[in-house]
C-alpha positions in Angstrom: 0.0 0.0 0.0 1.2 3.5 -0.5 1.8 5.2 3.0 -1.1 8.5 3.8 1.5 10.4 5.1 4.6 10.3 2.7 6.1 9.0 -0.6 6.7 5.5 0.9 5.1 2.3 -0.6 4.8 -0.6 1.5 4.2 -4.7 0.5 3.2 -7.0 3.0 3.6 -10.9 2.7 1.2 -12.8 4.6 2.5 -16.1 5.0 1.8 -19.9 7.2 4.3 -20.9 10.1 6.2 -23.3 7.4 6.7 -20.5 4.9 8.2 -18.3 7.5 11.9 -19.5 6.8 11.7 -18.9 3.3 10.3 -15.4 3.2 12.6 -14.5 6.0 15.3 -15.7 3.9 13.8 -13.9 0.7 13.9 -10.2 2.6 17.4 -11.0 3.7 18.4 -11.1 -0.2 16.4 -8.1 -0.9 17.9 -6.4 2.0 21.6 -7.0 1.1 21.4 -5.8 -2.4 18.9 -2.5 -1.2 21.8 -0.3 -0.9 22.4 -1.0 -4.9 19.2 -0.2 -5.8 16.7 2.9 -5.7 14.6 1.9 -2.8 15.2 1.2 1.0 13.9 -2.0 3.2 12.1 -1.7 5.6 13.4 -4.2 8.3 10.8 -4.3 10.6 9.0 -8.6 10.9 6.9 -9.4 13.1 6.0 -13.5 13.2 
């Protein structure tokens, strides 16, 4: 969703207990190559 109250867009991944791992492991990709690209990471998980 794009945030009310600045330029930010946000995804969310809703996910089962068994997929956890995975989509854990898929931010932690995204968030090692962020600095490369034009967009920041939010590092914030909740589970």
């Amino acid at each position: 969703w794009d945030s009310p109250s600045n330029a930010q867009r946000y995804f969310v991944k809703l996910c089962t207990e068994k997929e956890f791992p995975k989509v854990v492991e898929n931010f932690r990709q995204i968030i090692d190559i962020s600095d490369r690209l034009s967009f920041t990471v939010s590092r914030t998980c909740s589970g």
